[in-house]
C-alpha positions in Angstrom: 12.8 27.6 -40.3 14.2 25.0 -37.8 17.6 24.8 -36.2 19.0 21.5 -36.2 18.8 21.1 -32.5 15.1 21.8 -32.9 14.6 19.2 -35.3 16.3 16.9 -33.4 13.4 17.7 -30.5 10.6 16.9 -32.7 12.0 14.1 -34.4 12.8 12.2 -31.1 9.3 13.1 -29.8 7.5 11.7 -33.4 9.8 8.3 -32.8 8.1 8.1 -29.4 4.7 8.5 -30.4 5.6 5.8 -33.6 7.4 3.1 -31.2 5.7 3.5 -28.0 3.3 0.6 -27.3 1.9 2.5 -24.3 1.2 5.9 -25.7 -2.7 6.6 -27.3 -2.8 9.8 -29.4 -5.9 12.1 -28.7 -7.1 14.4 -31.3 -5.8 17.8 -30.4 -9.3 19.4 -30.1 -10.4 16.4 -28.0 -10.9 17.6 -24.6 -8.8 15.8 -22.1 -9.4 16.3 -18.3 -8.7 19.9 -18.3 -4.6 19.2 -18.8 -4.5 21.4 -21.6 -5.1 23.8 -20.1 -1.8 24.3 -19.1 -0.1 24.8 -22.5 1.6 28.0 -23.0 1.0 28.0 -26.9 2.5 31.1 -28.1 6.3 29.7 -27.7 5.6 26.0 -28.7 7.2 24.0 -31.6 5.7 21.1 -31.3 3.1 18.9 -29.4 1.3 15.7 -28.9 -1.4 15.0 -26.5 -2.6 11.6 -25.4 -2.9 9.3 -22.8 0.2 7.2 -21.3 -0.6 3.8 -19.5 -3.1 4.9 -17.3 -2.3 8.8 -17.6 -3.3 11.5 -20.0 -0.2 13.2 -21.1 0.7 16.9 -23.1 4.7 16.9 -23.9 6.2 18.8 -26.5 9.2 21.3 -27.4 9.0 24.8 -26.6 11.7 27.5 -26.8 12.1 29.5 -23.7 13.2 33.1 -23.8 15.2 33.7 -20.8 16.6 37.3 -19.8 19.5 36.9 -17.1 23.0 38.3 -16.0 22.3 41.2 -19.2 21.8 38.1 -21.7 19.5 37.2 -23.9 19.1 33.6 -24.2 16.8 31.0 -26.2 16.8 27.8 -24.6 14.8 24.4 -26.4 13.1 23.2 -23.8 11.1 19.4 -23.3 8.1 19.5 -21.3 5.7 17.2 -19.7 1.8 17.4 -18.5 1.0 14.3 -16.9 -2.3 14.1 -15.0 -1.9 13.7 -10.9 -4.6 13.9 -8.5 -3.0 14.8 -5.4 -4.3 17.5 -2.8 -0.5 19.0 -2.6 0.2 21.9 -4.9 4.4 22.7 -4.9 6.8 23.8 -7.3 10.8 23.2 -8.2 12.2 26.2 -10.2 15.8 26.5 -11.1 16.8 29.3 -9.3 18.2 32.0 -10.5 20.4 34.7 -10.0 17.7 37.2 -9.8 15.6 35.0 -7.5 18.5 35.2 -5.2 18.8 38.8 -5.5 14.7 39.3 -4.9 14.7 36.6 -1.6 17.6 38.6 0.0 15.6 42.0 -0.4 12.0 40.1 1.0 10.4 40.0 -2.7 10.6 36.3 -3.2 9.4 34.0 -0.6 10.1 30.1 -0.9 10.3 27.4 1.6 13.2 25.0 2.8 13.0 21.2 2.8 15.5 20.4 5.3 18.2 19.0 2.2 20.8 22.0 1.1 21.2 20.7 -2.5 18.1 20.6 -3.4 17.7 23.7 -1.2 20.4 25.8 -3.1 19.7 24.6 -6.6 15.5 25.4 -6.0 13.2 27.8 -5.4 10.7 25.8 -3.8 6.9 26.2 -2.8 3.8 24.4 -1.2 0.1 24.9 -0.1 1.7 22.1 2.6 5.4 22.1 3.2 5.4 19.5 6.0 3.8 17.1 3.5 6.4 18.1 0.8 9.4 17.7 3.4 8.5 14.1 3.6 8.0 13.6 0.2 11.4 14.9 -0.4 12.3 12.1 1.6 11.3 9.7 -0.8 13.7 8.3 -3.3 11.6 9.1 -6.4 12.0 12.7 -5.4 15.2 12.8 -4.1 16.9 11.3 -6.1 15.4 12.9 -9.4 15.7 16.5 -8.1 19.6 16.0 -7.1 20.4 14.0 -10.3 18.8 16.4 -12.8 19.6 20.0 -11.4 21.8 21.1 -14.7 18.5 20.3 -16.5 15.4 21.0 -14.2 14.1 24.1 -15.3 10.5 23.4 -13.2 9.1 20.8 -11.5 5.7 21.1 -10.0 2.1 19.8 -9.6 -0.9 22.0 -9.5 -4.2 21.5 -10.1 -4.1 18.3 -11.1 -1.1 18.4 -13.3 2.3 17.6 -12.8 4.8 19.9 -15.2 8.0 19.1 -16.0 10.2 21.2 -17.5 14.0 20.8 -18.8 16.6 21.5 -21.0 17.2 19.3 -24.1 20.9 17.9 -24.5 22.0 17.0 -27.3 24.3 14.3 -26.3 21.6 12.8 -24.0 18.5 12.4 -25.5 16.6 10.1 -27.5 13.4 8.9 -27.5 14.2 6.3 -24.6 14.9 9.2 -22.6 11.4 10.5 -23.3 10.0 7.3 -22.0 13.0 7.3 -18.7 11.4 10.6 -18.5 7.3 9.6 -18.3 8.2 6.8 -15.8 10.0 8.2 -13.3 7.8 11.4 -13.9 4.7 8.8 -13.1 6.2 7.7 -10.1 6.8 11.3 -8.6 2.8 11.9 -9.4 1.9 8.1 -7.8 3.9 9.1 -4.7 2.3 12.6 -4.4 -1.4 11.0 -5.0 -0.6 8.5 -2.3 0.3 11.9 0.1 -3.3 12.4 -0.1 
């Protein structure tokens, strides 16, 4: 049984999919570029697949199980599998109190950009963190990763994916958020294919 919240998830994502003049549904056991791949399947509640403008894309709802601070917590969670050639690999995670705790001791290496909020609110990694600083420095980056830090859960491109993970709030979304979403999340992969 679905909670409300839940429903609310997959409702806005089937209103996409209905309304959407740019978004082509694939048959889930099409194959499509390898971007499935990615799917972590055993705590999904929902999915569609297909491609976005010029982009295949996976979203969907998940629930993520997180352990933290002696708490057990189940978060809903969007997320986002757009395709993006680029030659950088990095990654955004919310950081945690336990990441803290394991960097201090030498468990947990990351990298620094240069800018302390993004800095404070990530653990951040590359294949090439000079090429990352600078993209950083772009505003489709920038101002993403500081606007969206009470919902970034991960943010990362690897092997020619971008992922995007974040909270849902209730307050906040609708299915023109999904779309805000896929655009600006388009840009970020543009701007790290043209880092190439």
């Amino acid at each position: 049984m679905l909670t409300e919240k839940e429903s609310r998830c997959i409702e806005m994502l089937v209103a996409f999919v209905k309304e959407s003049s740019d978004f082509r549904p694939v048959p889930m056991e099409e194959k499509t570029e390898g971007i499935f791949d990615f799917v972590e399947e055993k705590n999904i509640l929902f999915l569609i697949k297909g491609s976005y403008k010029t982009r295949m894309l996976v979203c969907g709802v998940m629930i993520d199980h997180d352990v933290a601070e002696f708490h057990f917590n189940s978060n809903i969670l969007f997320f986002y599998i757009l395709s993006c050639n680029s030659d950088i690999a990095f990654s955004f995670h919310k950081e945690k109190s336990a990441d803290r705790i394991t960097k201090e001791i030498g468990l947990k290496i990351e990298i620094e950009v240069g800018n302390k909020e993004i800095d404070d609110h990530y653990l951040i990694n590359s294949n090439y963190p000079d090429k990352l600083k600078k993209l950083i420095e772009k505003p489709e980056y920038e101002i993403f990763l500081k606007s969206e830090t009470e919902i970034i859960e991960e943010l990362s491109v690897k092997n020619g994916v971008l992922i995007f993970k974040k909270h849902f709030k209730t307050k906040n979304e609708d299915k023109e958020q999904i779309k805000t979403d896929i655009d600006k999340l388009t840009a970020i992969a543009e701007t790290a294919e043209e880092s190439i």
